[in-house]
C-alpha positions, 0 to 999 in steps of 0.5 A: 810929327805935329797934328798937321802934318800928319793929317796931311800924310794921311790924306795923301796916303789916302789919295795915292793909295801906296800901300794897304794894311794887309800890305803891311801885315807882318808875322802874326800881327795884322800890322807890324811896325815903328810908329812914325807919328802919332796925334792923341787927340785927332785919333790917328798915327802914321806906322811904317813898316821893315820894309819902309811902307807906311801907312795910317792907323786910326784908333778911338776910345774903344781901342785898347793899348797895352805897353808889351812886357817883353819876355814876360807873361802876357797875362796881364798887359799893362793898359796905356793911354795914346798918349804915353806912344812915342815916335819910334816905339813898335808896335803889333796892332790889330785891325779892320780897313774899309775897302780902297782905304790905306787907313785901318781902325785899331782894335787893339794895339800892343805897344813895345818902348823903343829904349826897353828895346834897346836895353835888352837888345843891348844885352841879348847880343853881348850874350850872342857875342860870346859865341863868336871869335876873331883873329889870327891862325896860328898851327893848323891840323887839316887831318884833326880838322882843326886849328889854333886861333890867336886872338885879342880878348876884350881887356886887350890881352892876348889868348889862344882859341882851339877852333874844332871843326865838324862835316857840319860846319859851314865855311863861307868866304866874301870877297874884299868888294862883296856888294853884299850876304848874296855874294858869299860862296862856300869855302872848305878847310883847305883853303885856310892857311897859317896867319890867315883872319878869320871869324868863327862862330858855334859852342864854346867850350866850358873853359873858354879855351876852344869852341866846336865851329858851326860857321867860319868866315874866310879872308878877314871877314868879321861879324862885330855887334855894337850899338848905334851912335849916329847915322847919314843915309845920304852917305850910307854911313854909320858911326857905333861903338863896339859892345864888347871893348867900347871902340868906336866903329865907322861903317858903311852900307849900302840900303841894300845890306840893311836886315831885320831877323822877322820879328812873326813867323809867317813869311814877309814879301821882302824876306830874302834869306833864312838864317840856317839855325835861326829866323829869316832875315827881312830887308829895312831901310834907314828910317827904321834905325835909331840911336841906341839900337844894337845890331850884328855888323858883317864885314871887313873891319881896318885897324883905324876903326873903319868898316865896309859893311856887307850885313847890318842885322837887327833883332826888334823881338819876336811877336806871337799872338793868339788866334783866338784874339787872346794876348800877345807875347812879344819876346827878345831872346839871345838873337837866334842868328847864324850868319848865311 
């Protein structure tokens, strides 16, 4: 975004007064988000935030930016010049606002590069990946509670999972047009019949031949992780790439099913749900997606690579920060996600 029109949108931001900085507050930052334009020199930058507010940023020579090492000790950030912020990186600020303004002076600003991101991303969920399988039922033993899932592995050969089920796991069924993750309801064992697709996801075992359930999805519901080629927000596609096999995945999705895990542990006004073993989920918008972002895809895919979406989940990191106004620690872990 150029010097003009981003001094524009402050000025409007600061006519129309739409949202606040503590409106954007976030987790343990005061100001959580992506930046959406930012001009080095004038001293200002535009920050939207998951729930796609945005609101003004200034900062001066006393404001210290330091690039996030993710998953690494805080100790000693590297100092950065504005210069070196680029649209779409995330950020985790702290600041002040004057009274009736929309714009918030920077003290401290941690900065996490958007394609470090995508690189760990990226790996962290191929890793979530081997906690899940998909395929067919092929023997069932409802007195064991368990069953025979056939399935194909990513070098597209054919391979037999045990599936061992518990009272703890959790069984969840969507229907063919569910409007999105509200619209699943409970489901049991007895409902699951022989030849029946399926997604399950808990701890495999050793060997790779079994795995201990913790949730099972019901009637050819999936949960896919891939990375993003490209998106239309007018017609609510998206076109990825399997992490796992490469294939090529069309999706589509409505806003409403667009999720980010909360990236603080403090409460979010567009928080909707939590995850059972893992954290809440946040709704976003379009806007906060990029090219090369990894995500979790909830649906039913069809053997021509198209996907009707239920969930597309998200994970920018976790961010911690010190009350005592100490270094922040912004870490992107193996997604700490169970499907709701």
């Amino acid at each position: 975004m150029n010097k003009t029109h981003l001094t524009a949108a402050l000025l409007i931001l600061q006519l129309g007064r739409t949202v606040s900085a503590q409106e954007m507050s976030l987790g343990s930052c005061q100001i959580f988000g992506q930046v959406f334009g930012i001009d080095p020199l004038g001293g200002d930058m535009l920050v939207k935030s998951p729930s796609g507010d945005i609101g003004g940023l200034r900062f001066d020579q006393t404001t210290i930016f330091t690039r996030a090492s993710l998953n690494a000790s805080p100790a000693a950030p590297a100092r950065i010049a504005p210069a070196e912020v680029n649209d779409g990186d995330l950020i985790c600020a702290r600041a002040s606002e004057k009274r009736d303004s929309v714009v918030a002076t920077a003290s401290q600003v941690l900065v996490a590069s958007r394609p470090e991101i995508q690189k760990v991303q990226k790996a962290k969920l191929l890793q979530w990946s081997n906690s899940g399988a998909s395929g067919s039922v092929v023997r069932l033993n409802q007195k064991e509670g368990s069953f025979i899932l056939e399935r194909t592995l990513p070098d597209g050969a054919r391979g037999s999972l045990l599936v061992e089920t518990s009272p703890a796991t959790r069984f969840r069924q969507y229907p063919p047009e569910a409007p999105g993750l509200h619209a699943g309801a409970a489901a049991s064992l007895a409902q699951i019949r022989v030849g029946e697709r399926l997604y399950v996801r808990g701890d495999p075992g050793a060997d790779g031949a079994s795995i201990k359930a913790r949730v099972i999805l019901l009637e050819g519901s999936q949960a896919l992780t891939a990375a993003i080629d490209s998106m239309d927000a007018l017609s609510e596609t998206v076109k990825l790439h399997d992490l796992s096999t490469g294939k090529p995945i069309k999706a589509h999705i409505s806003p409403s099913g667009l999720f980010l895990l909360n990236p603080g542990m403090n409460a979010a006004p567009n928080e909707i749900g939590e995850s059972p073993r893992g954290r809440k989920l946040q709704t976003l918008d379009f806007g906060d997606l990029q090219a090369g972002d990894s995500v979790v895809l909830v649906g039913n895919p069809d053997d021509s690579g198209w996907m009707r979406c239920i969930a597309l989940i998200t994970d920018f990191g976790e961010v911690t920060t010190q009350q005592s106004g100490g270094p922040a620690s912004w870490e992107l872990g193996s997604m700490k996600l169970d499907l709701p």
